[in-house]
N, C-alpha and C positions, 0 to 999 in steps of 0.2 A: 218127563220130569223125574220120573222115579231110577233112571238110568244117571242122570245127572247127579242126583244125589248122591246115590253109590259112589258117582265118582267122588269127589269130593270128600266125603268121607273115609276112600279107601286108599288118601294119599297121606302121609303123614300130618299129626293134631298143628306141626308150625303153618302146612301147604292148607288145612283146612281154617284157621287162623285167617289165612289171608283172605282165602276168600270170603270169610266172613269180613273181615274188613271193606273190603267191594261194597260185597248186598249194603252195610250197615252206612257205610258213606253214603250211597242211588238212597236209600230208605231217607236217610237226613234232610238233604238235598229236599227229596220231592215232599218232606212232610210242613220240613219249613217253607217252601212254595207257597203249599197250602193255607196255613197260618195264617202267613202275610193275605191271602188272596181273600179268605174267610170274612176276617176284617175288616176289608175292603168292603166284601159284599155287603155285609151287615148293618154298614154303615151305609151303606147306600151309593159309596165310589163306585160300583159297580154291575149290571142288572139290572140299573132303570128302578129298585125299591128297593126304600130303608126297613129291614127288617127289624133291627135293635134285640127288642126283645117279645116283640109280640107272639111267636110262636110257640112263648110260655102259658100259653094262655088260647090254644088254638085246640079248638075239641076239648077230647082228654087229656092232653098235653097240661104241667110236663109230665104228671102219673098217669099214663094210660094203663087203663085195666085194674086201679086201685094198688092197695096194698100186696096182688096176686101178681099184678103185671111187674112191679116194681122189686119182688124177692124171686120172680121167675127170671129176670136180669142177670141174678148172680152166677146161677151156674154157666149161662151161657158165655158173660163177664170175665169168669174164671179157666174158662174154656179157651178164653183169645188170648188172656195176658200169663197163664201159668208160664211158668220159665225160668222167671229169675232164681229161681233154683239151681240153676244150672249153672252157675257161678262155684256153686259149692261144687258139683260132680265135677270141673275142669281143673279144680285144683291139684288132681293127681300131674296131671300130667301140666300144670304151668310151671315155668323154668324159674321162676322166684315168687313162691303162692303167697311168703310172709309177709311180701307188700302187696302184691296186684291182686291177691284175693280180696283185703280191705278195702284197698281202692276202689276196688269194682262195685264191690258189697254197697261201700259210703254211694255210691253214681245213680244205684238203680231207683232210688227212691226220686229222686231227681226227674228218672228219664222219663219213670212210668207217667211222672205227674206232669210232666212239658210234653209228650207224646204221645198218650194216651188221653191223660185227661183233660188237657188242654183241645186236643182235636173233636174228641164227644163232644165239649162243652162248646164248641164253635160248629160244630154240625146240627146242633139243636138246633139253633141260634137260625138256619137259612133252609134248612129242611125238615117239609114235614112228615113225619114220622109215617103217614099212609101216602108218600109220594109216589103215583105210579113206575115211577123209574126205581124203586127202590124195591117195591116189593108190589109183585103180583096178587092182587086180591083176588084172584080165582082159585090158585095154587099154592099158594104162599112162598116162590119160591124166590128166591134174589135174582135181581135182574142185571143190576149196575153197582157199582162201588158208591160209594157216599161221597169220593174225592174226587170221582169223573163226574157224576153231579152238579156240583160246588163249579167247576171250571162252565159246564156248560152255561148254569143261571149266571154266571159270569158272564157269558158271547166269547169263552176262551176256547175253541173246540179243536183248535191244534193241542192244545195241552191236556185236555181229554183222553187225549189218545197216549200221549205222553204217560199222563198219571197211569193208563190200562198196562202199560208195559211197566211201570213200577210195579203193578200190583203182582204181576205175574214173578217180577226179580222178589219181592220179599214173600211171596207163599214157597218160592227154589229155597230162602233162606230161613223161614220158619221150618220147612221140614230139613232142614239141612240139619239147625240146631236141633230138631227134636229129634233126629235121626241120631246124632251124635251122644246123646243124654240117653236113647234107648241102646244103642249097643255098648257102651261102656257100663251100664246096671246092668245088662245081662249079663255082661265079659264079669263083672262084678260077684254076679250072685254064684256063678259057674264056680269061681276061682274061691268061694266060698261054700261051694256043695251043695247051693239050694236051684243050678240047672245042670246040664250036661256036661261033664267033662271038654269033650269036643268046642264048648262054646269059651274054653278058657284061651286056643292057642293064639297065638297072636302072629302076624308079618315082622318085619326085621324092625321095620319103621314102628313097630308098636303099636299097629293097630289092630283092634280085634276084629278081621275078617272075617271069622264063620260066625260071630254076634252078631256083625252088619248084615251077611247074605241073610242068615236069622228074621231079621228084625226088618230087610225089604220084602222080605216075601209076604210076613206079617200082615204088613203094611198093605199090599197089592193084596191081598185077600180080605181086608177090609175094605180096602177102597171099592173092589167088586161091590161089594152091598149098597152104594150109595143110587146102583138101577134098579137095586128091589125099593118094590114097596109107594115110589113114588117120591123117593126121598123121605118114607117113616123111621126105617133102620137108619139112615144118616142121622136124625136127628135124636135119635133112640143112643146110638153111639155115641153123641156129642152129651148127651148130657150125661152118661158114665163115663167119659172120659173127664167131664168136670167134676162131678162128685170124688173122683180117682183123683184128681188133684188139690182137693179139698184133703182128701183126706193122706194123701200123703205132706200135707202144708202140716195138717195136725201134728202126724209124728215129727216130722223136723220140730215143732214147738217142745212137743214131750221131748224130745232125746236133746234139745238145747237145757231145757229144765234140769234133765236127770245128769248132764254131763257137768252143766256148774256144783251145782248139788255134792257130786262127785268128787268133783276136782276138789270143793272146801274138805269136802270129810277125809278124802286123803292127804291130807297136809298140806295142798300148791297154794300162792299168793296168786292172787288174779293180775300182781307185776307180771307175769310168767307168761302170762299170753297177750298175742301179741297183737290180737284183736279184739275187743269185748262190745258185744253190742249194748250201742248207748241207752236203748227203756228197757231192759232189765231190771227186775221182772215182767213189769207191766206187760212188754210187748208180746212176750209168747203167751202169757196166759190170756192177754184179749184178744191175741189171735185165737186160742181156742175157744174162747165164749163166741166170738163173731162166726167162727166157723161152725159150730155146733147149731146154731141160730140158721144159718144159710141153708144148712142141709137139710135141717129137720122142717125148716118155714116152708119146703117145697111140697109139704103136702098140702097147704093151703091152696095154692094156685091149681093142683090136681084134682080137687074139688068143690074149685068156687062158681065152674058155671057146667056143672053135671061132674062124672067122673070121667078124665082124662088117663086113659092105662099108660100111654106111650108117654107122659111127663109122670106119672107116677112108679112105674117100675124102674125107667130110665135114672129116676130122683132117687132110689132106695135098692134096687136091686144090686147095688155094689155093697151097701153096707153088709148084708149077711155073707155074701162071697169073701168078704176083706176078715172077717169072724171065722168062717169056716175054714177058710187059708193060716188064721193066727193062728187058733186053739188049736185045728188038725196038724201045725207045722210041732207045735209045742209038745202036742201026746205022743206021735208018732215018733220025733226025734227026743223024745226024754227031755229037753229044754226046760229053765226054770228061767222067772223075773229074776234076775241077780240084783244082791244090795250093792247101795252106792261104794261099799267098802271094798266090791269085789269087781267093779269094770275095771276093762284095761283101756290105762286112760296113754300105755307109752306103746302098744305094737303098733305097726303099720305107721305113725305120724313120722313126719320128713322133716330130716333137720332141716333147719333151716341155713344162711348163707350171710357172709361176714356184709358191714357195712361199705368197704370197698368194693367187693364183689356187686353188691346192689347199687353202686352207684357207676360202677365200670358197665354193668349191662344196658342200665338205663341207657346212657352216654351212646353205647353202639345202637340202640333201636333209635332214638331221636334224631341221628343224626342219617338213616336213612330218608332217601326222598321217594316219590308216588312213584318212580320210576324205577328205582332199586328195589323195591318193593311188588311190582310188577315181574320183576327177573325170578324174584324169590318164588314165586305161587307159580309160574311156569317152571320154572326149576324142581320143586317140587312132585309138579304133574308128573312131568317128564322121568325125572331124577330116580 
């Protein structure tokens, strides 16, 4: 898998485009399957029992483990769905960010809550929560997917197998995209003096190759730990890698705050840009109260039924490192807070492209079919 992604990532952002278009159609396809199938089940169409909504009400269900089980959710929560971030890091390289950034931006709220929360909320619904196919009670380990599941209590076991080979196309495209969001922040921080030199060059196509080999090998040195321990270190990594995305969600909130801020005290009309998010203020700063809440709530659950080390250090040992990295980046390179009078709110931003122009491009993508579109992403490979 991790050869596959390379590929992909080391053919130009249009050839990796595409094939994100693939995974993201297979992913659609089989979630709305599901949906509909769920439905079904719950209602009784299928399985031989009407579930409805008894299962809320089954043991500990729906709050298993109290208020510990329920705020030890998040990080893992935060762990599957971080990403839509990545919307922002693709902007460099999107061929008209002034519309298809917003676009995408407006979508995600949308998709997270039709596909995400919609799928949790129908998997409650038909399974329960200590289903031996779910999860091993001797090990804790996972057994089965939640949507091969769903098909079997169905009597659908061709589609089973079906669902098993989506899950494997959308874990190729989860690391695909987060393969793509890690070497373009390192190409990133290189090209700004806070990695390697070497990690700035780039292929003709624009990709930053020695960030990608960077950032697979990484990867393949992490993934080695998932045979220590039993699966302790995996789950020890998973939960700093959520707390890491909590807390990089933070500073997006702070640097949306400080760059409005900005942008008023240096004179711009908020006509000027060409996106504004709609709960401003509200939304960044209750994303910081929510977030601050989620972090800090994780020592609850680390000490609600003895002391837990591996959800507690996992819950907290990013925060002094994220500290130690600010303040030591700050003394070492002489660095200060700068006032809002003094960000540069005009280097590096990309002009933008005439109303013709945006609606001449439109025209030529729309007007592709699943087949020309097919030529493009092997043309790319190859190309």
């Amino acid at each position: 898998m991790i050869l596959l992604v390379f590929a992909i990532n080391s053919i130009s952002v249009k050839g990796y485009g595409e094939a994100e278009f693939w995974f993201a159609l297979i992913k659609i396809l089989a979630v709305l399957m599901f949906i509909i199938v769920a439905i079904i089940v719950a209602s009784g169409g299928l399985g031989g029992h009407r579930y409805g909504f008894e299962l809320w009400h089954y043991k500990e269900g729906p709050f298993v483990a109290g208020f510990g089980g329920l705020i030890n959710t998040f990080i893992q929560a935060g762990f599957s769905m971080q990403g839509s971030e990545l919307v922002g890091v693709t902007a460099a390289e999107s061929r008209n960010p002034s519309k298809h950034i917003p676009r995408a931006t407006r979508q995600i709220f949308i998709r997270l809550v039709f596909f995400f929360v919609l799928t949790i909320l129908l998997m409650g619904l038909v399974i329960e929560y200590d289903d031996p196919m779910l999860v091993d009670q001797g090990s804790d380990a996972s057994l089965m997917s939640p949507f091969t599941i769903l098909f079997l209590k169905a009597g659908i076991k061709p589609a089973a197998h079906i669902i098993n080979a989506v899950m494997v196309i959308s874990s190729i495209s989860a690391c695909s995209s987060g393969m793509y969001a890690a070497c373009r922040t390192t190409h990133l921080m290189a090209v700004q003096g806070m990695a390697p030199k070497l990690l700035r060059r780039t292929t003709r196509r624009g990709v930053p190759l020695f960030a990608l080999i960077f950032c697979i090998l990484f990867t393949f040195f992490l993934w080695a730990f998932n045979f220590v321990g039993q699966g302790v270190v995996f789950d020890f990594l998973t939960g700093i890698s959520g707390v890491t995305g909590y807390l990089a969600w933070a500073a997006i909130c702070i640097v949306h705050i400080r760059f409005r801020m900005a942008w008023k005290v240096q004179g711009h009309s908020l006509d000027e840009l060409r996106y504004r998010a709609f709960a401003y203020p509200f939304g960044p700063v209750f994303c910081l109260v929510l977030i601050t809440v989620i972090v800090f709530g994780q020592a609850y659950p680390s000490f609600q039924f003895g002391f837990d080390a591996v959800t507690f250090f996992s819950s907290f040992l990013e925060l002094p490192l994220f500290a130690i990295f600010y303040l030591g980046w700050k003394y070492w390179f002489k660095t200060k807070l700068l006032k809002l009078s003094e960000i540069d709110l005009v280097s590096g931003a990309r002009a933008g492209v005439s109303r013709e122009e945006e609606l001449a491009m439109d025209e030529r993508s729309a007007s592709k079919t699943l087949k020309e579109r097919a030529i493009d992403f092997f043309v790319h490979i190859c190309g």
